[in-house]
C-alpha positions in Angstrom: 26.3 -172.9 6.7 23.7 -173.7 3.8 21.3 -175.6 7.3 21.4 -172.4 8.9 20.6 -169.9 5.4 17.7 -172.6 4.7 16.4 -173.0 8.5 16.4 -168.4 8.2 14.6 -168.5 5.3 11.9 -171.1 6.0 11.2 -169.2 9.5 10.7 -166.3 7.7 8.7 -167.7 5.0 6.5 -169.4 7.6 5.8 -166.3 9.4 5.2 -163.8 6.6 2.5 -166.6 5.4 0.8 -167.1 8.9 0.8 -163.6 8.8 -0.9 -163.0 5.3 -3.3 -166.0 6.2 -4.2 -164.3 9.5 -4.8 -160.8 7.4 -7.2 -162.7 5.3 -8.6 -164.4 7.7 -10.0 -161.8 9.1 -11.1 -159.8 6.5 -13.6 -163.2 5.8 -14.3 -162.9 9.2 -15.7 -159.3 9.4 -16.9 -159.8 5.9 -19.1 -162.6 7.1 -20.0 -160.4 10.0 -21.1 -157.4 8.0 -23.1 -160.1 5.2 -25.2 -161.7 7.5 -26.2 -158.3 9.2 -25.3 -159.9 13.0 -23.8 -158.5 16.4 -22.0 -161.8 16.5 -18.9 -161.5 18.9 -16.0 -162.1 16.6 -13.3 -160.8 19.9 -12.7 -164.8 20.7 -11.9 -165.7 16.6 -9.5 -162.4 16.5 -7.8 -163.4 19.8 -6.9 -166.9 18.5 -5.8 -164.7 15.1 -3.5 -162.6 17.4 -2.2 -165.3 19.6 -1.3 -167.4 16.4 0.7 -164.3 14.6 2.1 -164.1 18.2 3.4 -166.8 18.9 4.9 -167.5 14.8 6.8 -164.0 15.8 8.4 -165.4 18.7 8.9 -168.7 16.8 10.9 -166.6 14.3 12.5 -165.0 17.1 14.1 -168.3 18.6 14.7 -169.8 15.0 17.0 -166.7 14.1 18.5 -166.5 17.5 19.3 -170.7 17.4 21.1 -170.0 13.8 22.7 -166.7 15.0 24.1 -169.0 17.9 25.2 -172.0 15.8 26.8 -169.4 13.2 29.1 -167.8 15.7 30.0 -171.4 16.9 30.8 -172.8 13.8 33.2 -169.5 12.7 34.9 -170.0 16.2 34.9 -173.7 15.2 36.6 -172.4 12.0 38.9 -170.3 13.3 40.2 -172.7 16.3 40.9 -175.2 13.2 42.7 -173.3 11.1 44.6 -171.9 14.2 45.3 -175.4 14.9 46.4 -176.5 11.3 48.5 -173.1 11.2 50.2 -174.0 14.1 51.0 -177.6 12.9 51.9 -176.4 9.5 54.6 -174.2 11.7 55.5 -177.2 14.3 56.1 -179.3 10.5 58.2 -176.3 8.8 60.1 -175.9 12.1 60.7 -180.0 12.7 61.6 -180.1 8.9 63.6 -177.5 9.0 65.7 -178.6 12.1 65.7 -182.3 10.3 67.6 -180.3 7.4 69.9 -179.1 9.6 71.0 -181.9 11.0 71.2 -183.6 8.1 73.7 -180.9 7.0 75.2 -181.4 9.9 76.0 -184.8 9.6 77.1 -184.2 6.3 80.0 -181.9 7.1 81.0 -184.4 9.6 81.1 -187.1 7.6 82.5 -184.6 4.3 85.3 -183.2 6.7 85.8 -186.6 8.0 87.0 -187.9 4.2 88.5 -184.4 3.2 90.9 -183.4 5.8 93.7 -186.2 6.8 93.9 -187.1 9.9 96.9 -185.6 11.9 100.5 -186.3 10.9 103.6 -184.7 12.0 105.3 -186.2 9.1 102.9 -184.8 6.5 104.3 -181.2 5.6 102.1 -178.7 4.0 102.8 -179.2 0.3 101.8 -182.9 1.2 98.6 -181.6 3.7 97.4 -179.4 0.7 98.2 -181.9 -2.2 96.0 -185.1 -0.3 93.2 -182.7 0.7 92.8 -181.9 -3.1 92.8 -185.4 -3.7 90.5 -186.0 -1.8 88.2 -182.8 -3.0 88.5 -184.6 -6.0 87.3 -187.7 -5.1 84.3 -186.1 -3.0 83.2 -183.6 -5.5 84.2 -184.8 -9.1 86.5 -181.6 -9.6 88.9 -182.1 -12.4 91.7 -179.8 -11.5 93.1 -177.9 -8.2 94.9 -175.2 -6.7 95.9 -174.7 -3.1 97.3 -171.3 -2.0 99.0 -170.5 1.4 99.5 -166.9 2.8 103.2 -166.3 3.5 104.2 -165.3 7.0 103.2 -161.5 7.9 102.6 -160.7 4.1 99.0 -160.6 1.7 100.9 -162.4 -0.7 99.5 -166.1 -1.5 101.5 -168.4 -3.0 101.0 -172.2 -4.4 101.3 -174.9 -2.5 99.3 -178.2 -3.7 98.1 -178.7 -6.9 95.6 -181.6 -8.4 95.4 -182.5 -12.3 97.1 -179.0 -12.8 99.2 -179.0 -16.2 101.2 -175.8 -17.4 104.1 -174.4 -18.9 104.4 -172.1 -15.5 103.8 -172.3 -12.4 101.0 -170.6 -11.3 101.6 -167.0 -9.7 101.5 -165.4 -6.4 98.3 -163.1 -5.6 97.8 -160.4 -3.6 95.1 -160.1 -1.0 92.1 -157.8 -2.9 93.6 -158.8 -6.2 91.8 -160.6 -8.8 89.3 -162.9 -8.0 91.0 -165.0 -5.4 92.6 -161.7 -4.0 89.1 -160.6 -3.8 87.8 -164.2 -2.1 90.2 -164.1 0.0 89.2 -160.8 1.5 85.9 -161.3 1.3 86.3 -164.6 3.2 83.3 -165.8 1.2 83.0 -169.1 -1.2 82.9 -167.8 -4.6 80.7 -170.4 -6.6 80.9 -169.4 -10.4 78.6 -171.0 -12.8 80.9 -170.1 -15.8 84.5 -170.4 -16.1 86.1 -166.9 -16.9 88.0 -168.1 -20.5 91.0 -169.8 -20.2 91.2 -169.5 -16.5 91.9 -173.6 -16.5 92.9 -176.2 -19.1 92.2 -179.9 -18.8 95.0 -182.2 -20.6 94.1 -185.8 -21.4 94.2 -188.0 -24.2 91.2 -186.5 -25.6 92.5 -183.2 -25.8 92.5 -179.6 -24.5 89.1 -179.0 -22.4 87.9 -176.0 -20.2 85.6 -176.6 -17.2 82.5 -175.6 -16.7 82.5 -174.1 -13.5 84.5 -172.7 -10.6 84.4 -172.8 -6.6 87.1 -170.5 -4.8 87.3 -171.2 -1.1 88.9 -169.0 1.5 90.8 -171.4 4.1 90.3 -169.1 7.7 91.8 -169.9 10.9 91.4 -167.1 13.6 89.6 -165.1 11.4 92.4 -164.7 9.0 92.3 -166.0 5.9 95.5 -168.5 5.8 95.0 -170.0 2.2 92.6 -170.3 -0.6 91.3 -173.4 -2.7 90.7 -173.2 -6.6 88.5 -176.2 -7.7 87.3 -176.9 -11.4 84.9 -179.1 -12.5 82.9 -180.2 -15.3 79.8 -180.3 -13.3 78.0 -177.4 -11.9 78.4 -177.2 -8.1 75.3 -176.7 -6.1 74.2 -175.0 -2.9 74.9 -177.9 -0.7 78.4 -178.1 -1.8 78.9 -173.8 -1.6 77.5 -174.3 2.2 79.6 -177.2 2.8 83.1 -176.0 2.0 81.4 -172.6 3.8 81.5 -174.9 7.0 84.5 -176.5 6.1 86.6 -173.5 5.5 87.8 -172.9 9.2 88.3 -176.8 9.8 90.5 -176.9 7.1 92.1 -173.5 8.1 92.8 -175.4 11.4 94.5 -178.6 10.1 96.3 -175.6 7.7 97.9 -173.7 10.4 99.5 -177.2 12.2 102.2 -177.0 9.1 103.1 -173.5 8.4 
C-alpha cells in the first residue's frame, strides 16, 4: 500500500514539474525570440515542448492506472485471506468443538460406567440406590446423600438410599411441585446450588457438626417420568461438567432404577 501512495505521488510530481519546466521553457524561448528581433522558426522547439508534456501525461496515465490495478489486487488479495483465515478459524471452532463433545462423551461413558452397578437380580432397590451413592461419592467427593423413589401411581417420593446421612428422623416424603426437590422433580432439571439453604444438611464426624457448601438435586427420568430424585452434598462447589454429566446420566440411571421397582 505505502509502494503504490509513493509510486502516485512521484508520477504526479514528475508531471506537474515537466510541466512547469516546459511553461518556462517557453517563455525563454519567445523571450529570446522577441530580444534578438528575429523571424526565427521556434514551431520545431515548441513541438518537442508539446510532445514532452505529452507523453509525461500519458506516463502519468499508465503509472495511476498500474497502481489503481495493483490496489484492487492487493484488497482482493486481502479479502480472499481473511476469507480464508475466517473459514479456518470456523473449521478450528467447529473441530474443537466436536473434540469437546466427544470428550464429554467419553466421559459419561466412562462416569456411568463406575456410577451405575452393573445388573443384579439380587440387588433390590434400597441396595441399587445405596451403592450408586457410594459410588457418587467416590466420583464426586460428595459428603452426604439422599435417594428418593416415586411410589407406584402416586407424586409422592419417598427415601430409599442414603450415604453419610445422620439424623434423629428419617427424612420425609415429598410431593411432586413441592419444595425444592418437588419442584426438581417436575422440572426434570439438575438443580446445582452454589449455597446450601441453612440447615438443609449436617455432617457428623469426630470434628464436629459441619454444613456443606453446596447442593446438586438430580431428577432420575425413565420414559419421561421422573422415577426418583438424588440429593448430593459436598464441600466442594460442583461445576458445569459435573451439572451436564448427571444431566446425561439422569435417564441411564432412571433405567437401571425402573429394573427394581
Amino acid at each position: 500500500m505505502k509502494i503504490i501512495k509513493s509510486s502516485k505521488i512521484l508520477a504526479l510530481s514528475s508531471f506537474f514539474i515537466i510541466l512547469i519546466l516546459a511553461f518556462v521553457l517557453f517563455g525563454k524561448l519567445t523571450s529570446i525570440n522577441e530580444a534578438i528581433e528575429t523571424d526565427l522558426s521556434l514551431d520545431r522547439a515548441y513541438l518537442f515542448i508539446s510532445v514532452i508534456v505529452i507523453l509525461s501525461l500519458i506516463n502519468l496515465g499508465l503509472v495511476m492506472r498500474l497502481t489503481a490495478k495493483s490496489k484492487t489486487k492487493e484488497d482482493y488479495l486481502k479479502k480472499t485471506t481473511d476469507s480464508h483465515m475466517d473459514e479456518i478459524g470456523e473449521d478450528e471452532a467447529s473441530t474443537s468443538s466436536d473434540q469437546a463433545n466427544e470428550e464429554q462423551q467419553i466421559d459419561i461413558e466412562e462416569t456411568a460406567k463406575k456410577i451405575i452397578p452393573s445388573n443384579d437380580k439380587n440387588m433390590d432397590t434400597g441396595q441399587l440406590t445405596e451403592k450408586m451413592l457410594i459410588n457418587i461419592a467416590s466420583a464426586f467427593d460428595i459428603v452426604q446423600g439422599l435417594f428418593y423413589i416415586r411410589k407406584n401411581n402416586a407424586d409422592t417420593f419417598t427415601i430409599a438410599g442414603k450415604f453419610a446421612y445422620y439424623g434423629e428422623e428419617e427424612p420425609k416424603d415429598f410431593e411432586l411441585g413441592v419444595a425444592l426437590t418437588g419442584q426438581t422433580a417436575k422440572n426434570q432439571k439438575v438443580l446445582n446450588l452454589a449455597k446450601m439453604p441453612e440447615n438443609y444438611f449436617t455432617v457428623l464426624s469426630g470434628l464436629g457438626n459441619s454444613s456443606p457448601n453446596s447442593l446438586m438435586i438430580v431428577p432420575v427420568i425413565h420414559n419421561q417420568k421422573t422415577i426418583g430424585v438424588i440429593e448430593m452434598a459436598s464441600f466442594k462447589y460442583f461445576d458445569k461438567k459435573s451439572e451436564h454429566i448427571f444431566t446425561q446420566l439422569s435417564e441411564k440411571i432412571g433405567e437401571r432404577l425402573s429394573e427394581t421397582i
